[in-house]
N, C-alpha and C positions, 0 to 999 in steps of 0.2 A: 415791803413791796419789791417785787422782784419780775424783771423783764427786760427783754433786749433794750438797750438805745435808739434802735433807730423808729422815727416816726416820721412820718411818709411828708410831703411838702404839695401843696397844691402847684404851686409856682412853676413843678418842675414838671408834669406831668400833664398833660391838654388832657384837659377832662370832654367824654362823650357829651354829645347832642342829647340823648336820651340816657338819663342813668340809669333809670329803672332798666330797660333792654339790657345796659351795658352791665350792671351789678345781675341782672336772670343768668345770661350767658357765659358768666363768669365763676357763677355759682354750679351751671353745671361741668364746667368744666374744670371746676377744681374738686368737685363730688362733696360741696360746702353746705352746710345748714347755714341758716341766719336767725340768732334769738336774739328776742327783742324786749324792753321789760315794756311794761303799761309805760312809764314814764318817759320813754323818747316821742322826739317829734313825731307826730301823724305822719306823716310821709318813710319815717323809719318804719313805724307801727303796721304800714300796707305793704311793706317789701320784705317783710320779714314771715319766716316759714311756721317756725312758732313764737305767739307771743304770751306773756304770762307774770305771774309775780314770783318771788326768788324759790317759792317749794315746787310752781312747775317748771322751771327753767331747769331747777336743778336738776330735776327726776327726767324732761327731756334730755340734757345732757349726758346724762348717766345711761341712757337706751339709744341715744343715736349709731346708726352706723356709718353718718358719713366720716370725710376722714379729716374732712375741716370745719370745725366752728370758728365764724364769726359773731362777736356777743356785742350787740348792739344796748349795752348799756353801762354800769362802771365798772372800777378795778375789782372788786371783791365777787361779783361776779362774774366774771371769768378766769381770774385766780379759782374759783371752785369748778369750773368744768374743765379746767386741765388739772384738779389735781382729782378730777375722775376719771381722767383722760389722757394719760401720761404719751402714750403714743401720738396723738392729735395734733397736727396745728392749731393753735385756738390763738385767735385777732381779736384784738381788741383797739375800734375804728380812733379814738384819741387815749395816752397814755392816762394825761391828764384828768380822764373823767375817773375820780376820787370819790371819796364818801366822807361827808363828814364825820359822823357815825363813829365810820370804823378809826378815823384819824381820831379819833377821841380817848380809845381806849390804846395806848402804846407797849408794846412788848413788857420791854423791861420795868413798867410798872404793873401792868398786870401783873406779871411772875412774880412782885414782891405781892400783890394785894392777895393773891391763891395761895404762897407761902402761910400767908398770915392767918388761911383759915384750911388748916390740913383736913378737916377731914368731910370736908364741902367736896361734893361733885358738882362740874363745873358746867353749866349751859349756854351755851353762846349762842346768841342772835345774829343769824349767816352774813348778818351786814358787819361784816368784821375780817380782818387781815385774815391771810393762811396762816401769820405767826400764833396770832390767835386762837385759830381754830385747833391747832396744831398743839396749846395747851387745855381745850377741853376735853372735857368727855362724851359730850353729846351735842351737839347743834341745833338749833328749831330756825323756824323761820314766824311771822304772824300770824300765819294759817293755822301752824300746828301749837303753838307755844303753850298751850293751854293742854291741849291734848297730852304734850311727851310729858308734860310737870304732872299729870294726873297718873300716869303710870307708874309714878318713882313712890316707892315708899314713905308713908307721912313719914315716921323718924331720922329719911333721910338731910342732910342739910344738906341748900343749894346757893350755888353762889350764880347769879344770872347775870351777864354781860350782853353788848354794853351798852344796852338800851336804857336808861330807869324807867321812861313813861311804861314801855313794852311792861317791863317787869313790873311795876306798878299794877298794872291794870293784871299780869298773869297772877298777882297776889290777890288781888279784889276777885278775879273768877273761880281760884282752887282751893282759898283759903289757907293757903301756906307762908307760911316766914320765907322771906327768901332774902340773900345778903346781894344788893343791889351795887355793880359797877355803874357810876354818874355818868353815863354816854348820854350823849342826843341828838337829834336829829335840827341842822341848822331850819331845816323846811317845817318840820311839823311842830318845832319849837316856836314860829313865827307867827301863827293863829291869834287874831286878837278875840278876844273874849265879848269885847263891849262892841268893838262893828260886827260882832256873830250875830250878837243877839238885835243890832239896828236892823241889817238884813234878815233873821225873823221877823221881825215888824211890819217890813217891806212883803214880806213873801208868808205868810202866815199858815199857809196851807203846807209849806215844804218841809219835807223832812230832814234835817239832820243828818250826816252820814260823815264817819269819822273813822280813822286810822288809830291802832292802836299805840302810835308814837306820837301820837298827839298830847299835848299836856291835859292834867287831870282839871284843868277847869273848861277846857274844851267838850271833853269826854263828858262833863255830867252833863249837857246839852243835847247828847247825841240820841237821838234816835236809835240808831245804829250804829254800833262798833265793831269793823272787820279788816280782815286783809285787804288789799286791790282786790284779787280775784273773787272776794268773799262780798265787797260794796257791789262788783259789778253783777251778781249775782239779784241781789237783794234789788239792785233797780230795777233788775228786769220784771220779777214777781212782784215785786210792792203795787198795790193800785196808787199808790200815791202818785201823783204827774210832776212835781215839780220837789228837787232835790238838793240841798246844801252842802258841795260838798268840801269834806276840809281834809282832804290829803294834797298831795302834786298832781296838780291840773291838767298832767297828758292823761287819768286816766279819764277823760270827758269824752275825748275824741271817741272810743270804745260807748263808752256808754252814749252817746249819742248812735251810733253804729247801729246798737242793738235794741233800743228803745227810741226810735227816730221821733214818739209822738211824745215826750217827754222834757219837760227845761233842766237841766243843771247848768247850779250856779256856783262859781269856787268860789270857799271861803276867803275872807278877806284876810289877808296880812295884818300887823301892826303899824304900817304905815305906808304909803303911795306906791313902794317900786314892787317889782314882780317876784319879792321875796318868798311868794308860794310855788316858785317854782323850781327846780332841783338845779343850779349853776353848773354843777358834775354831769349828769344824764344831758346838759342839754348843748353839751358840749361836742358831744355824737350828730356827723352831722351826713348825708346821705353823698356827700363829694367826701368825705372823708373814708363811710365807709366802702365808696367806690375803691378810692387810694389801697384802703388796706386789702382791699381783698386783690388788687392789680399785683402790688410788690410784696404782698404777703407779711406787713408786717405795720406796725407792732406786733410781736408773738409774744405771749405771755410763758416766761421760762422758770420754773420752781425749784430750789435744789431739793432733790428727792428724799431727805432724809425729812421736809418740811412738809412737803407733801404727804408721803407717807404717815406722818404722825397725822396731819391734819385729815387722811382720808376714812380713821376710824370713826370719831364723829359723825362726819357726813352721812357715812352708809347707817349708823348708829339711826340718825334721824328718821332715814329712806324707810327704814324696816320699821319704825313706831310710827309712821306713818301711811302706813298702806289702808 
């Protein structure tokens, strides 16, 4: 993880009457985009210019022309739009907002577990460090994960980081062996099984609807298995009226939005507290990303030789997914 020190202090700065006004204003006057993932708060989710899951953020990033991004969501996401972006300012509103995910899978043990299988081409799931990326060969994200594995050669071997649920389920759709890194997701690891299935009982007519880093006894319940922007898709079209969903919970707010005559319901956790919700993403907060876009900073700074390794991947991705 690499980025300046400095991060902005509420304490020191009199925050505006109106932020929305004071973050529009600011925005044009710094000639700033603002992306936003599904998973920030609603109030992030409406002040933001595009919003989307990690394959359109990235692909907006990679075509903007403003000359600032601010990334309204965590470090491994905006680590990839400045390392598409090398000229840019790119903000990032708390440094803190991390991934588990990507803290799962560590440099220097990955580069022993890649050693260990020479002649594996290597695909990583965008939720992961630049160090990371920076030792693949290819990228995907949920959207596409299925698609880039179908284009590689059956003979080829793959080594898939560092999702396992992700990987798991990309093995059950293409039929391939793939050599799995043990990453996961603290939020999509947390789904209980057995209050899934009590709230089917409760709601009988609803459908299922699940992320592919969900664990594999969630998934066989689903209905539905997609991206964010893939579930949020599927609500709009499904006649079903009432939906279960088990990813992070900001993406309701959206699907409320665009199906206003529709229930969703998040799945429930393993036990009482709000562990279906991403601690990292909801750490972004709309006085913060006032803050970063007033003092410009935290900026997210890459040494370029990191970058550069990690920026063939990326466009790797870009081009097998058009």
């Amino acid at each position: 993880m690499f980025t300046t020190a400095l991060q902005p202090q509420t304490q020191t700065t009199k925050l505006p009457h109106d932020l929305i006004e004071a973050i529009q204003a600011l925005k044009q006057e710094m000639n700033a985009v603002i992306l936003a993932h599904y998973y920030q708060d609603p109030d992030i989710q409406d002040v933001a210019d595009y919003l989307g899951d990690s394959l359109g953020l990235s692909q907006q990033a990679a075509s903007t022309d403003a000359d600032v991004i601010v990334f309204a969501g965590v470090h491994f996401m905006a680590e990839t739009a400045k390392i598409l972006n090398p000229d840019k300012l790119v903000l990032l509103p708390d440094l803190d907002a991390g991934c588990s995910l990507a803290d799962s899978c560590p440099p220097d043990a990955f580069a022993a577990f890649k050693a260990a299988h020479p002649h594996h081409l290597v695909i990583s799931y965008i939720n992961c460090t630049a160090e990371i990326k920076a030792m693949s060969d290819i990228i995907c994200t949920s959207s596409n994960a299925v698609q880039i594995v179908r284009q590689l050669p059956q003979d080829q071997p793959i080594i898939f980081a560092p999702d396992r649920n992700l990987g798991r389920y990309v093995m059950a759709q293409t039929g391939r062996d793939l050599v799995l890194w043990q990453g996961s997701c603290i939020v999509h690891e947390t789904f209980s099984e057995r209050k899934m299935i009590q709230l089917k009982i409760q709601h009988p007519t609803a459908e299922i609807i699940a992320h592919p880093e969900c664990e594999p006894a969630i998934l066989r319940h689903a209905n539905y298995i997609g991206s964010t922007t893939a579930l949020l898709k599927y609500c709009q079209q499904s006649t079903s009226q009432s939906f279960i969903v088990a990813t992070e919970p900001g993406i309701i707010h959206q699907m409320q939005k665009q199906a206003t005559d529709k229930q969703f319901i998040p799945a429930p956790p393993t036990n009482s507290c709000n562990c279906n919700e991403c601690p990292y993403m909801r750490l972004n907060t709309l006085e913060k990303l006032y803050l970063a876009m007033k003092h410009r900073a935290p900026e997210i700074i890459l040494p370029e030789a990191t970058r550069i390794a990690a920026l063939q991947p990326i466009q790797r991705m870009l081009a097998m997914s058009v």
